[in-house]
C-alpha positions in Angstrom: -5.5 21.8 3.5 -5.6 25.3 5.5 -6.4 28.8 4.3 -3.9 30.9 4.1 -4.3 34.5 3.8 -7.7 34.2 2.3 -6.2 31.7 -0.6 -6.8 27.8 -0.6 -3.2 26.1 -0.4 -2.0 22.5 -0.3 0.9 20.4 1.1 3.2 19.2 -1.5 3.7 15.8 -1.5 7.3 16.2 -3.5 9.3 19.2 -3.2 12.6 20.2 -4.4 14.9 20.6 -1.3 16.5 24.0 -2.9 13.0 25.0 -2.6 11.0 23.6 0.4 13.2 24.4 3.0 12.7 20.8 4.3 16.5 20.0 6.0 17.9 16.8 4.2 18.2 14.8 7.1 14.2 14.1 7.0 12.8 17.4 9.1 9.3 18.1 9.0 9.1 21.9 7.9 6.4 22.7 6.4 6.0 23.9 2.7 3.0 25.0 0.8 1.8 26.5 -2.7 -1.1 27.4 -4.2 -3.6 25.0 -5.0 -3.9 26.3 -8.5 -0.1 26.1 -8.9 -0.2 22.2 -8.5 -0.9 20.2 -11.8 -2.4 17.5 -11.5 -4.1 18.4 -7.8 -7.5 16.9 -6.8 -10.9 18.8 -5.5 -11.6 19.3 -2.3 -12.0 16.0 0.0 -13.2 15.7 3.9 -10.5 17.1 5.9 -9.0 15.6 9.0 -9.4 16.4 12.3 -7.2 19.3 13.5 -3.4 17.6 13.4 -1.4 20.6 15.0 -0.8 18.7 18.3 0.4 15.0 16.1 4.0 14.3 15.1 5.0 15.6 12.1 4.7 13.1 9.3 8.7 11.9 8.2 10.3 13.6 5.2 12.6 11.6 3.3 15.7 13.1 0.9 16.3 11.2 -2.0 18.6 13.1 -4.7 17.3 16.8 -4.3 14.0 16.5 -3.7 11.9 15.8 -0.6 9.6 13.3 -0.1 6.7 12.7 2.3 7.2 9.5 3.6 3.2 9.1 3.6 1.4 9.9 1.4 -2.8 9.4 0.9 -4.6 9.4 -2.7 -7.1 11.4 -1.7 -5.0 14.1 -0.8 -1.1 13.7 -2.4 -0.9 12.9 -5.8 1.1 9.3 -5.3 2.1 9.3 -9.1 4.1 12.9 -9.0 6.0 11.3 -6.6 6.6 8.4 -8.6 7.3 10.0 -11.6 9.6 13.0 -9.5 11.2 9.8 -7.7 12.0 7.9 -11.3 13.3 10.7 -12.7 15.9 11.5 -9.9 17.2 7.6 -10.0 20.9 7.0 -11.2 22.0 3.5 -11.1 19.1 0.9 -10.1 15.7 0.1 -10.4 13.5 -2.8 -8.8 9.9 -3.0 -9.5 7.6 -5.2 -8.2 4.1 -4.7 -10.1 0.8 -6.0 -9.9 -0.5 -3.8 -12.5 1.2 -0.7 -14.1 -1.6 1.9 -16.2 -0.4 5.1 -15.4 1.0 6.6 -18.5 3.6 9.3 -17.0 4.9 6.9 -14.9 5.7 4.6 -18.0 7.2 7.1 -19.8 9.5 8.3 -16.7 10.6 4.5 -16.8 11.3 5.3 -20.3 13.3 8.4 -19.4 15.5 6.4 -16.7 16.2 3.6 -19.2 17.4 6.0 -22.0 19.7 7.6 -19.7 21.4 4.4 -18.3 19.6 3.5 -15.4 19.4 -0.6 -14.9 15.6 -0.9 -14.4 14.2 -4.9 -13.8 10.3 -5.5 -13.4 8.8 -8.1 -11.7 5.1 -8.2 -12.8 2.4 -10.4 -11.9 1.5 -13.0 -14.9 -2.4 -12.5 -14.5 -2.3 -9.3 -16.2 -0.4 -10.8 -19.3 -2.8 -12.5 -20.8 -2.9 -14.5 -24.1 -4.7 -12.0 -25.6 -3.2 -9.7 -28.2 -1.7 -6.3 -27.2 -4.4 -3.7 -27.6 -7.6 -6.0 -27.2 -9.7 -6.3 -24.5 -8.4 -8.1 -21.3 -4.6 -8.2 -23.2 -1.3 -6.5 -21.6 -1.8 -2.7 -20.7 -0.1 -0.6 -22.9 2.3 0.9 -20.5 3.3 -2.6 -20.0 3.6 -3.0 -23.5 6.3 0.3 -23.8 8.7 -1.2 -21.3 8.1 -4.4 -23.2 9.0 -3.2 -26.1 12.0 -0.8 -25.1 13.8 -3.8 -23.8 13.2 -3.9 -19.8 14.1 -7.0 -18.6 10.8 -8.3 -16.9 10.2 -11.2 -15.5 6.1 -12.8 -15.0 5.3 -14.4 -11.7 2.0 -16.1 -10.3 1.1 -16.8 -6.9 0.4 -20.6 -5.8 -2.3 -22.7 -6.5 -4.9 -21.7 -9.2 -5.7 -18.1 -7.0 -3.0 -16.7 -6.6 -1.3 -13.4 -7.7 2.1 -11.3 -7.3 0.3 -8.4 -5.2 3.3 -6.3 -4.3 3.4 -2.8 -5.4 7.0 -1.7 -4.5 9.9 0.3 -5.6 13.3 0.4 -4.9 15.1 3.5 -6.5 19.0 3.1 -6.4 19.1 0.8 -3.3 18.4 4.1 -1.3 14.8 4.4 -1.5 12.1 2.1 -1.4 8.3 3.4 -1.5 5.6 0.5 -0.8 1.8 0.3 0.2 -1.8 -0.1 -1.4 -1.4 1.8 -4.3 -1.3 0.2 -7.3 0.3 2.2 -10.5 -3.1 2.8 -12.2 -5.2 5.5 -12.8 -8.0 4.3 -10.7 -5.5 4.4 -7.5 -4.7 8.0 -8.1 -8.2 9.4 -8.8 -10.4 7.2 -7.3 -10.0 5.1 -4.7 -8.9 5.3 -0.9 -5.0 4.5 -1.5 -1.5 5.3 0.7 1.8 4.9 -0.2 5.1 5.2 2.2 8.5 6.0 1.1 11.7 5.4 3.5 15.1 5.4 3.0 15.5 2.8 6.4 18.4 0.6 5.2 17.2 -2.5 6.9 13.9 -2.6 5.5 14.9 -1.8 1.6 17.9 -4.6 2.5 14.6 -6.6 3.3 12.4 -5.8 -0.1 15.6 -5.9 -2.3 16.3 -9.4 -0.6 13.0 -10.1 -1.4 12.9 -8.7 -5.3 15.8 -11.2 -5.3 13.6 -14.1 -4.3 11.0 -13.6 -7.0 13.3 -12.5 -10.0 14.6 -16.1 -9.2 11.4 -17.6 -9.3 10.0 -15.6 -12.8 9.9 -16.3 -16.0 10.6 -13.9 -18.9 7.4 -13.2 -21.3 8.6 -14.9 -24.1 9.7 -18.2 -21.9 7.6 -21.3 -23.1 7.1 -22.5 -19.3 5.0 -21.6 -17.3 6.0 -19.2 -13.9 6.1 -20.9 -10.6 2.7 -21.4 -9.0 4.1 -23.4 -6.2 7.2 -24.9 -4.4 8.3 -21.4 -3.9 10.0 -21.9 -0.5 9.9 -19.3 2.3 10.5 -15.6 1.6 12.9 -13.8 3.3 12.4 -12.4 6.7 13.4 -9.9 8.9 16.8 -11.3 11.2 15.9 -9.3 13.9 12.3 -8.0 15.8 13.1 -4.6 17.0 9.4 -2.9 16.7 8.1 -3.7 20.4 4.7 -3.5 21.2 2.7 -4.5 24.8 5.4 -6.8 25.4 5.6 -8.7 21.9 9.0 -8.2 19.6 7.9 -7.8 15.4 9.4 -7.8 12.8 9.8 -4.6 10.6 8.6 -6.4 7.4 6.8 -9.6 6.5 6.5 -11.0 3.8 4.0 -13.5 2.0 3.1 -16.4 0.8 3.4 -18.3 3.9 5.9 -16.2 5.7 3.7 -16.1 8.8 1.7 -12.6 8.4 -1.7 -14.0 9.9 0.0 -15.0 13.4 1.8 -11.4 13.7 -1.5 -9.9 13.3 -3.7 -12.5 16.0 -0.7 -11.7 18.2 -0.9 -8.4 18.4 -4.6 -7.8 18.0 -4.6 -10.4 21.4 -1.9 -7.6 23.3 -4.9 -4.8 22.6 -5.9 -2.9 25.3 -6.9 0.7 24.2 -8.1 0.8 20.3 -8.0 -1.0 17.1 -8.7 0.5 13.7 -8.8 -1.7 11.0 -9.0 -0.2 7.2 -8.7 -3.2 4.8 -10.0 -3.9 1.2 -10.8 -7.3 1.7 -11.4 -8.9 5.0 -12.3 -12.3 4.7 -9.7 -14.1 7.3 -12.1 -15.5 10.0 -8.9 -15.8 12.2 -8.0 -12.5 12.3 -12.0 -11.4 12.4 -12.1 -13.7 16.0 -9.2 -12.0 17.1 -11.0 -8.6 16.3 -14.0 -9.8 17.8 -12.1 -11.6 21.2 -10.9 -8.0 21.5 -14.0 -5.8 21.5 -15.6 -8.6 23.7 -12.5 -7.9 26.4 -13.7 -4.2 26.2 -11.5 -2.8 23.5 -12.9 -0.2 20.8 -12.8 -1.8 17.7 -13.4 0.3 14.5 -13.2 -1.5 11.1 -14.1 0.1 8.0 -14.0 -2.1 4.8 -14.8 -2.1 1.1 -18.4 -1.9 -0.1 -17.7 -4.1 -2.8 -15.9 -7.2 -1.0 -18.6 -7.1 2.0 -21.2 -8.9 -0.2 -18.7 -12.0 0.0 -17.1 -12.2 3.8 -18.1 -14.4 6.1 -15.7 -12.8 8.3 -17.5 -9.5 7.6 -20.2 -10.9 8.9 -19.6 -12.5 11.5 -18.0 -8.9 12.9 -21.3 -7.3 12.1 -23.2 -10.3 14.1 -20.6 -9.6 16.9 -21.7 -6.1 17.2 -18.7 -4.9 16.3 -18.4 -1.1 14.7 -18.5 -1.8 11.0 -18.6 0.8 8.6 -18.1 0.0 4.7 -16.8 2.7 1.9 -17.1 2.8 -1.7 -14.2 5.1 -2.6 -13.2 8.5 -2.8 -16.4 9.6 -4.9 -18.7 6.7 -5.1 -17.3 4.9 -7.6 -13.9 4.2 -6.7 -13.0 1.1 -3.6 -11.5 2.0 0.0 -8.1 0.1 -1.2 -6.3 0.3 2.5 -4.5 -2.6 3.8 -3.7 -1.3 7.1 -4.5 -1.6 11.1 -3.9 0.2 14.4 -3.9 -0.7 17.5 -3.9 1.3 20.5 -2.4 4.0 18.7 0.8 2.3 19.0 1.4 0.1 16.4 0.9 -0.2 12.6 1.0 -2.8 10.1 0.1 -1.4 6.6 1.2 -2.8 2.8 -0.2 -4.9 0.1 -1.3 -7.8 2.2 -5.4 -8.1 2.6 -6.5 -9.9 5.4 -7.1 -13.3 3.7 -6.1 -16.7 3.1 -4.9 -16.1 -0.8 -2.7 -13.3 0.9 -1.5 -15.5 3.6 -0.8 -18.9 1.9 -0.9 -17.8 -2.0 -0.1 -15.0 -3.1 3.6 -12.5 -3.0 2.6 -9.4 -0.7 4.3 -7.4 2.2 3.6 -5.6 5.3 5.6 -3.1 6.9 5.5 -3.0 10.9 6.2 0.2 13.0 5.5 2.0 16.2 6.7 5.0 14.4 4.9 8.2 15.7 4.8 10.0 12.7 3.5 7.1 10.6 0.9 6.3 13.3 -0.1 10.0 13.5 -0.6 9.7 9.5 -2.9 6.7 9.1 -4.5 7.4 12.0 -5.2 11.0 10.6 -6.7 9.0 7.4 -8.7 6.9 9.7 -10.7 9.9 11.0 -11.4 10.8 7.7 -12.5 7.6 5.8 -14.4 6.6 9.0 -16.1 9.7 8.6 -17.2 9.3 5.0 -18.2 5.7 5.1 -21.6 4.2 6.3 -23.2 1.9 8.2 -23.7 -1.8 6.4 -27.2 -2.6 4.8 -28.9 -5.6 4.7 -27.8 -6.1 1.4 -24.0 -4.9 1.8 -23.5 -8.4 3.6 -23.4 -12.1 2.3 -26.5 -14.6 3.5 -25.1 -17.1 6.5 -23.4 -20.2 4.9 -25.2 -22.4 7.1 -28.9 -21.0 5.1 
């Protein structure tokens, strides 16, 4: 936020290109309204550090409007965009849900569907209970509209008995795809510590759409007496090429999960450190990737790692950073009652690996997630910006924030 001529104003996250003056070839003008012109815009949160010297976050065109290709909860409203991106969709679109509870957002679905458009949902079988629509702990109702309107959907679980279809991703006439931590719930957009990247890069929306592929093959619709696959799943697709370099290593743009090698793209990486790594994650309870953190900051490197109050209480890896002496801060949300939701890390202000994936062993070996990877300057610029600011707001760990030694 900046003042401008006495008056409080605010970036828009989606703007109409006829109207924002952003080019449509992704430039980085800058546009801004009045706060009290913006429905739907939250108070007042910690501001970053000054960002007039960092690149300019990417702007992506899709179908008249323009779209911040990051995007934080705490300061864009994700679900405008969502909506804004919905309702500009022609032909296609894929979603792949872990939850949906955002009401305008179901109803843009609606909207899309009534007007032609071939939408297809993946969603994750855990939140389709046996219980009836409407009780407690059955089927959301937004779930329950595109249900009942027809969308073909199609349930999936993760393997063994833990795991879960995590992704939370969008691909909007084969031209856009917008990914991240944010789930579609209310909760994401009011309350917690959430981001959310759109890009129109062919090669990584070739990637998720591959990917969609993958799973609609392994679902089952809601009405099908089997059960979804929970195992036997095969390998997800993967990138054909590694062109994001980094300290002498070649990655991947995306990665996907279960068991498409996530865990040993972050040790790598994490072992090339040399200046900084900032770690934001939800739950960190991978002990492998914690040694790597910990091998790093006992080379010299500054390690920063800020996590969720909530999940701290059960993370031997958590723990073992804090016994390392490692900076540890933990975060309960936006306002105290929401949960720092970031999956994302950076290291030496080069590199960035950010999605749905949590740094675990259910993500790794169980459950559907994806990471992006980029050494993009505007993204890193844009989560490192976020960085200051959570960092800022969280806390140092209490006794009590962290779980009792397995060996007492």
């Amino acid at each position: 936020m900046k003042i401008m001529g006495g008056a409080l104003v605010l970036l828009l996250a989606v703007i109409p290109s006829s109207q924002a003056g952003l080019p449509d070839d992704g430039g980085s003008s800058a546009f801004f309204v009045p706060l009290a012109g913006l429905a739907g815009a939250h108070p007042a949160s910690p501001a970053a550090p000054d960002i007039a010297s960092r690149p300019a976050v990417p702007v992506v065109a899709f179908r008249g409007l323009s779209i911040k290709g990051v995007q934080f909860s705490r300061s864009d409203r994700i679900s405008v965009s969502l909506v804004a991106a919905i309702d500009r969709t022609e032909k296609t679109l894929l979603l792949s849900l872990y939850d949906l509870r955002l009401s305008e957002v179901a109803e843009a679905l609606l909207r899309a569907k009534a007007r032609g458009v071939d939408i297809r949902l993946v969603y994750d079988k855990g939140h389709v209970p046996l219980a009836e629509p409407g009780v407690s702990g059955g089927p959301s109702p937004e779930y329950q509209l595109l249900l009942g309107a027809g969308v073909p959907i199609r349930l999936l679980k993760g393997g063994s008995s833990f795991g879960i279809m995590h992704h939370k991703y969008a691909v909007f006439d084969g031209e856009l795809l917008m990914t991240g931590s944010f789930n579609w719930t209310r909760a994401a957009d009011d309350r917690n510590f959430e981001n959310a990247v759109f890009t129109k890069d062919p090669a990584v929306i070739d990637g998720f759409t591959r990917n969609w592929d993958w799973m609609w093959a392994l679902g089952r619709s809601p009405d099908a007496t089997d059960q979804p696959a929970g195992d036997g799943f095969g390998s997800p697709p993967s990138d054909p090429l590694k062109p994001v370099s980094f300290a002498g290593g070649k990655y991947p743009r995306y990665v996907f999960s279960p068991q498409g090698g996530v865990a040993d793209i972050l040790v790598d990486a994490l072992g090339r450190a040399k200046r900084s790594i900032d770690v934001a994650m939800f739950s960190f309870y991978s002990q492998d990737v914690a040694d790597a953190v910990i091998a790093a900051a006992k080379r010299g490197v500054p390690v920063r790692v800020v996590s969720d109050a909530s999940q701290s209480r059960r993370s031997q890896a958590i723990l073992s950073l804090s016994k390392a002496d490692v900076e540890l801060r933990l975060s309960s949300g936006r306002d105290g009652t929401g949960v720092l939701h970031h999956k994302y890390m950076i290291i030496d202000g080069a590199f960035l690996v950010s999605g749905s994936y949590n740094f675990s062993q259910n993500a790794e070996l169980y459950n559907f997630e994806n990471d992006l990877i980029t050494a993009g300057r505007g993204e890193l610029a844009a989560f490192g910006g976020e960085f200051a600011v959570i960092w800022k707001q969280a806390h140092a760990p209490e006794p009590s924030e962290l779980p009792v030694p397995k060996s007492l």
